[in-house]
N, C-alpha and C positions, 0 to 999 in steps of 0.2 A: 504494500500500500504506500502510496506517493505520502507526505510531505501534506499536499493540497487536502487530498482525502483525508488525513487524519485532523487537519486544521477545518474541516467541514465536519464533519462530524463531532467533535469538539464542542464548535461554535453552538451544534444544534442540539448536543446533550447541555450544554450550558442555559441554550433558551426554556428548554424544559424543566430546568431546575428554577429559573429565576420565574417562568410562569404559573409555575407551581406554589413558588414563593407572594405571587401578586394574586392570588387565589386565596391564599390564608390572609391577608391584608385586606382583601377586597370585603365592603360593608353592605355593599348593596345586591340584592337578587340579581337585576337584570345585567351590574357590572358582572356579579361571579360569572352569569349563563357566558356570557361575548369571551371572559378570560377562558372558560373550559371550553370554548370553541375557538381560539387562540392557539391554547395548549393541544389538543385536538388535529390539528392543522400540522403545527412545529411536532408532534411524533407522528405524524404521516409523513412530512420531508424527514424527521429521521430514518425511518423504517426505508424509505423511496431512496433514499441515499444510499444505506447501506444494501437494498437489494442490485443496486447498478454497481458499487465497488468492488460487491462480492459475487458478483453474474449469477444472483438468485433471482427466478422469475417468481419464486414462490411468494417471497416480498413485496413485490409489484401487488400481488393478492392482496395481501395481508396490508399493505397501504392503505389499497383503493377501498379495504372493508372498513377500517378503522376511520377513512375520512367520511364514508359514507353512515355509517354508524354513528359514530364518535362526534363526527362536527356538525353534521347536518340532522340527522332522524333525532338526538336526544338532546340536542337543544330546540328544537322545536317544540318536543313533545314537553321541556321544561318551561318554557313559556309561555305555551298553552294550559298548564295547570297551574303557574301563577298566575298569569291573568284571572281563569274561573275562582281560582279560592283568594282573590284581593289580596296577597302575601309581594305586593312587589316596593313594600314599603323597604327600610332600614334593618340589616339582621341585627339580632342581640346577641352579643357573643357571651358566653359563661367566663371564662379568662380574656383579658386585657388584649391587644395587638401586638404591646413591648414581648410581653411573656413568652405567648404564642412565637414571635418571630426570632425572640430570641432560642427556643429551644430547637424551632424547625432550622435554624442557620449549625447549633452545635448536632445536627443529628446530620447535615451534609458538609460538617465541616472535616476536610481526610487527614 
């Protein structure tokens, strides 16, 4: 593997870590839905990446499921049941966003 390809890959397990991290920050319903379809997206070009560096078509699969799944079919269906049950207000978290971010940053930190 080139130099490039591990500097792309890299780049896009990094977006998945920090969207994952804007996920646990995010306060509002209809932001978390857009960020897990964000995240959704960035491990589809992961998976889409490494099925072309490693000439697995199997990948390609397993992409085009994950974006079709993942980004499109469950966030629809997630904001179609906040709308119906009026939950598109403010969430309330149980623990703080310091706390929370601070222990999600030592449980990715190597």
């Amino acid at each position: 593997m080139t130099n490039f390809a591990l500097d792309v890959s890299h780049l896009l397990a990094g977006s998945l870590v920090l969207l994952s991290l804007m996920m646990l920050y995010q306060d509002r319903m209809f932001g978390l839905i857009n960020i897990f379809t964000l995240h959704a997206i960035a491990l589809m070009l992961a998976v889409f990446w490494q099925g072309y560096i490693q000439n697995a078509p199997s990948l390609f699969v397993t992409a085009l499921i994950a974006l079709t799944v993942k980004a499109v079919i469950i966030p629809i269906a997630l904001r179609r049941v906040v709308i119906r049950l009026g939950i598109d207000r403010t969430i309330e978290t149980v623990v703080g966003v310091g706390p929370t971010m601070g222990r999600a940053l030592t449980l990715t930190h190597s």
